[in-house]
N, C-alpha and C positions, 0 to 999 in steps of 0.2 A: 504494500500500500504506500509509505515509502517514498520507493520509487517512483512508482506513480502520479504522485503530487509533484514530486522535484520536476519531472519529464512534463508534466501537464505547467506548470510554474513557467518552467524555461524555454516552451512553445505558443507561451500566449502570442496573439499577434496583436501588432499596436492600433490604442484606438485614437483614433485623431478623428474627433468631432467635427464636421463640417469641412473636411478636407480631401480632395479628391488625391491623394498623393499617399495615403494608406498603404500601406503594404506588411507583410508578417516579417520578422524578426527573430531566430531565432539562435541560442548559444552555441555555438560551433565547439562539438566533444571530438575529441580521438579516442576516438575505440568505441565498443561497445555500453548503450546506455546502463544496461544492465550492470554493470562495473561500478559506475559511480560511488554507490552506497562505501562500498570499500576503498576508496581514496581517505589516507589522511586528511587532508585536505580537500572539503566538499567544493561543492560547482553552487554559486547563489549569482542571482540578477536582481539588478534594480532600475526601477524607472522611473521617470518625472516628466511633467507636462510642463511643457512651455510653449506658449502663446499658439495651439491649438496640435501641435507634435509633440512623440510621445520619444524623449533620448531615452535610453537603453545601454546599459552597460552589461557585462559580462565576467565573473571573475571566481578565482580559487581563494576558497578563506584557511590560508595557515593558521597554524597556536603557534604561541612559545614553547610550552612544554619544557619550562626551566632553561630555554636559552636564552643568550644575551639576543636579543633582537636587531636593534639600530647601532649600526657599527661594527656589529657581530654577524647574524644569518644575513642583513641586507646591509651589505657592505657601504660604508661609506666611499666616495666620489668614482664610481663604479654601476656601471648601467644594472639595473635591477627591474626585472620582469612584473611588478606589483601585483602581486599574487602569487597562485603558485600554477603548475600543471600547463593548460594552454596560456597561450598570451592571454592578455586581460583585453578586452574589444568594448569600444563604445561606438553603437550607431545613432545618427543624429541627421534626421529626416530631411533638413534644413539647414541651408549655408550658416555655420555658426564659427565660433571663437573657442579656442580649449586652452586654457592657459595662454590666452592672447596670440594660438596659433590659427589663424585663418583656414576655414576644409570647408569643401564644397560637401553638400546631402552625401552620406554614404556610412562607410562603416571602418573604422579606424584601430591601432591599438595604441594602447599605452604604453610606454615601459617607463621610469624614473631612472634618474641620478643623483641618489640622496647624499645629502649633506647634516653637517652636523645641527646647522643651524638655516640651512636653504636647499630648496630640492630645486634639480630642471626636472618638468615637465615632457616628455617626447612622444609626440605624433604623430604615427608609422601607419602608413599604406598596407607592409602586411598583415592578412589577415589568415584567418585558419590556419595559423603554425600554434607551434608548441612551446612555450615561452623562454625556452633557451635553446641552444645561448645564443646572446643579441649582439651578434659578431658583426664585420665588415658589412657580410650579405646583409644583414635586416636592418643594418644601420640607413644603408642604402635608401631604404623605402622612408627615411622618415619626411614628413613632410616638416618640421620647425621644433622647435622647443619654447617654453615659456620656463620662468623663474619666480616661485613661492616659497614666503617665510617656513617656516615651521615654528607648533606651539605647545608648549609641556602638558601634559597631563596630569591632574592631579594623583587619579589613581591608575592605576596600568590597567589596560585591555588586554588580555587574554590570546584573541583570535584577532587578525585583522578582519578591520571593517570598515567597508566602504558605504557611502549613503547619500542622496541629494539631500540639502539644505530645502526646503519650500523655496519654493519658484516665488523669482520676486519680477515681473516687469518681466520683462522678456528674456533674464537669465536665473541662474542658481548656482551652486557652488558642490563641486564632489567632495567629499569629507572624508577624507582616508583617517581613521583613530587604529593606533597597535602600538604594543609595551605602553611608552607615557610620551607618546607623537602622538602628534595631529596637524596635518595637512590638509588647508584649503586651496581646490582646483576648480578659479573661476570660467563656469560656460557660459557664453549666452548667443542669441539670435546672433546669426552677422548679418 
C-alpha cells in the first residue's frame, strides 16, 4: 500500500487552472518502482502554485544517521548532487528565475556548491541521470548559477528537507533545512 501512494504521489499531473499549457509531470526513477521502499534514502516531490503553474521539484531525502553533514557527507566548495540517488529535477511550466538563473518552460536539475557560509546554486539541462558524479560531462549542460547566504538552525534536522515557502506574487522560495543549514533558493515568474 506503501508503495502505492508514493507511485500515485509522484505521478500526479499538474493542475494549472485556466491554463491551456497543462501537461503531466512526473519523477524520473532508475530502476524499478517497486525498489523504492528499500532505498535508504526515499524519493519525495513537492509542488507550488505560482500565478496559475504548478513548479514541481523532484528529490532523494538522506539522514544523518550520526554523521557530520555540512562539510562532512556534503562537502564543502565541491559540486554536491542535493539529495541523494537520481539528480534532484525541478520542472517549471513557465519562463522563470532559479537563483537569478534565467530557463525557458521545461525541466531542469539542481546540483549545489556548498559553502560554509554561501552556496552557488547550479542549473543543469540534464535530466534523467543519476546524481553522480557531476563531472566535466554534466557540468557541460549547466545553464548558470546563482549565489545564497546560508542560515543556522537552531535545532538540527534529521533528514534533508526541501519545501516551497507560500507563493508570494509571482514567486517563492525553495527551502532546503539538514543538520543546523538552511538554504533559501529564490524562484519566481520571469
Amino acid at each position: 500500500m506503501r508503495i502505492v501512494l508514493l507511485i500515485a504521489t509522484l505521478t500526479l499531473a499538474q493542475a494549472q487552472t485556466g491554463n491551456s499549457q497543462a501537461a503531466p509531470f512526473t519523477c524520473w526513477i532508475r530502476g524499478s518502482a517497486d525498489k523504492l521502499a528499500e532505498r535508504p534514502s526515499p524519493l519525495d516531490s513537492i509542488a507550488v502554485q505560482i500565478g496559475g503553474g504548478t513548479v514541481k521539484l523532484c528529490y532523494s531525502r538522506p539522514s544523518a544517521r550520526g554523521r557530520k553533514v555540512m562539510g562532512g557527507l556534503v562537502p564543502f566548495d565541491q559540486p554536491w548532487r542535493l539529495g541523494a540517488n537520481e539528480a534532484t529535477s525541478i520542472h517549471v511550466p513557465f519562463a522563470a528565475e532559479i537563483a537569478g538563473v534565467r530557463v525557458e518552460p521545461g525541466t531542469y536539475t539542481l546540483y549545489t556548491i556548498p559553502g560554509a557560509s554561501k552556496w552557488q546554486i547550479v542549473v543543469n539541462r540534464g535530466v534523467q541521470r543519476w546524481g553522480v558524479p557531476i563531472d566535466n560531462a554534466v557540468r557541460a549542460g549547466d545553464v548558470g548559477a546563482g549565489t545564497v547566504t546560508t542560515e543556522s538552525l537552531g535545532a538540527p534536522v534529521e533528514t534533508l528537507t526541501l519545501k516551497f515557502a507560500p507563493a508570494a506574487g509571482t514567486g517563492t522560495e525553495l527551502v532546503l533545512e539538514w543538520e543546523k543549514t538552511r538554504v533559501r533558493i529564490p524562484i519566481r515568474r520571469g
